[in-house]
C-alpha positions in Angstrom: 19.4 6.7 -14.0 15.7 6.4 -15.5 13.8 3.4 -13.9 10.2 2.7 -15.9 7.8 0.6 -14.4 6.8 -2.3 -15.4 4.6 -2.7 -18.7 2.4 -5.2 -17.0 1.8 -2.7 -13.9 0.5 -0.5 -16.5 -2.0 -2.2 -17.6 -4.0 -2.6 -14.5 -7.2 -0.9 -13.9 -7.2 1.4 -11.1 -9.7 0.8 -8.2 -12.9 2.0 -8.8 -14.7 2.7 -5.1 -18.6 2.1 -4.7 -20.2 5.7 -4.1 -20.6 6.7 -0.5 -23.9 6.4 0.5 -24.8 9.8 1.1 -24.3 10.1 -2.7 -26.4 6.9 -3.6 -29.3 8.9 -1.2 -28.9 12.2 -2.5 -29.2 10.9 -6.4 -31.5 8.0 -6.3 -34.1 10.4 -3.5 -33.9 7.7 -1.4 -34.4 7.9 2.7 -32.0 4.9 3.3 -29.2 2.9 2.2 -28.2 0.1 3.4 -25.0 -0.9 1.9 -23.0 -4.2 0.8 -19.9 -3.4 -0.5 -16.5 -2.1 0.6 -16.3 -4.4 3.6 -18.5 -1.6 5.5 -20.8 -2.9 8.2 -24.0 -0.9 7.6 -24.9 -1.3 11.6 -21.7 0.5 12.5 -19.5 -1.2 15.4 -20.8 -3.1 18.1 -21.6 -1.6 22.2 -18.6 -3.9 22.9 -16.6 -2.5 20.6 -16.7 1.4 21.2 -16.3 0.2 24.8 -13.4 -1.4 23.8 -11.9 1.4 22.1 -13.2 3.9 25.1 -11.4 2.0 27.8 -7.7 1.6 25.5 -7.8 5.7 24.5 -5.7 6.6 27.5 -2.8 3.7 26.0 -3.2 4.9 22.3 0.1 6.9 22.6 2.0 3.6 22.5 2.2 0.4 20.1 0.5 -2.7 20.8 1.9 -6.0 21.5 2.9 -7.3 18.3 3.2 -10.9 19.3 -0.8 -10.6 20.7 0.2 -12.8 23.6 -3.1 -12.2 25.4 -5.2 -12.1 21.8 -3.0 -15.8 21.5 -3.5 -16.8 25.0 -7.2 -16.5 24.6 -7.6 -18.6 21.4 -5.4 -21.1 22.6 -7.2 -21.7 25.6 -10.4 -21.0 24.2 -9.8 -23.2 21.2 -7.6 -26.0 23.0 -4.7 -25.0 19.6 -1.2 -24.3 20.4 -0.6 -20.3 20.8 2.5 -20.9 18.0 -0.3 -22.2 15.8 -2.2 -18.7 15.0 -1.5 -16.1 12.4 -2.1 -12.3 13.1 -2.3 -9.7 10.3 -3.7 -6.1 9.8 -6.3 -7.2 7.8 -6.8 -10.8 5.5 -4.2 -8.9 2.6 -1.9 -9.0 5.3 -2.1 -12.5 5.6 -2.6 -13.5 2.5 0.8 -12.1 1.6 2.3 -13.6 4.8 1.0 -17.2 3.5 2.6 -17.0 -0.2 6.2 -15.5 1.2 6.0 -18.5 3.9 5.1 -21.4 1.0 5.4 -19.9 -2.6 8.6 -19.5 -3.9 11.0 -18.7 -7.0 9.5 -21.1 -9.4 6.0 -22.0 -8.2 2.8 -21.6 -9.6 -0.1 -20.1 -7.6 -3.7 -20.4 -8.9 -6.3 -17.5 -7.9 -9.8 -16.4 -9.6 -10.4 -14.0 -11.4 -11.3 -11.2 -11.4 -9.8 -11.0 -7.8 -8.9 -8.2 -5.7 -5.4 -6.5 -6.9 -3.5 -7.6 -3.5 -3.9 -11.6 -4.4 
C-alpha cells in the first residue's frame, strides 16, 4: 500500500537556520557577534543556572516530575493562583499545541499571522 503525502505538505518551505556565528565572524572579519535570532541568548546561561544544572547531574539518570508539583507549588504560592491553574510545556510549541487540542476542534476556524513559524 503506497501512502503520498499530502500536496499541501509539499509545498512548504523548509527551514532556513541563521548562520552560526562563528560563520558570520569568519566571513564578514568581524571580532564579535552578538546575535538576535534563533531564540539564542548571546550572554549564555545565567550563574544560577549552571548551578542549577551542577547540583541536579547526579539525578539526570531519572525523569523529572511530570506534574512539576514543586515548579506548581512555587507559582501558586508565589503568585496567590490555584496550582491546577498552570500549564507546563517543553517549550511555547508545546503549549501552543496543547491550547488548540484543548479548545479548537473539528469545524473551527483559528486565525494566526503570517508568515508564522511552521508549528502554529
Amino acid at each position: 500500500m503506497k501512502k503520498s503525502v499530502k500536496k499541501s505538505v509539499l509545498k512548504v518551505s523548509p527551514y532556513i537556520p541563521g548562520k552560526p556565528v562563528e560563520e558570520v565572524k569568519r566571513e564578514l572579519r568581524l571580532k564579535s557577534v552578538i546575535k538576535l535570532a534563533s531564540n539564542e541568548n548571546s550572554f549564555g546561561p545565567s550563574p544560577k543556572a549552571k548551578q542549577a544544572v551542577q547540583k541536579s547531574l547526579d539525578r539526570l539518570y531519572r525523569y523529572p516530575d511530570g506534574g512539576c508539583f514543586k515548579l506548581r507549588k512555587c507559582l501558586s504560592d508565589e503568585l496567590h493562583i490555584p496550582a491546577d491553574q498552570f500549564i507546563f510545556g517543553n517549550g511555547s510549541d508545546e503549549v501552543i499545541v496543547m491550547a488548540v487540542r484543548a479548545f479548537v476542534g473539528e469545524g473551527d476556524e483559528v486565525v494566526i499571522a503570517k508568515p508564522s513559524f511552521l508549528i502554529y
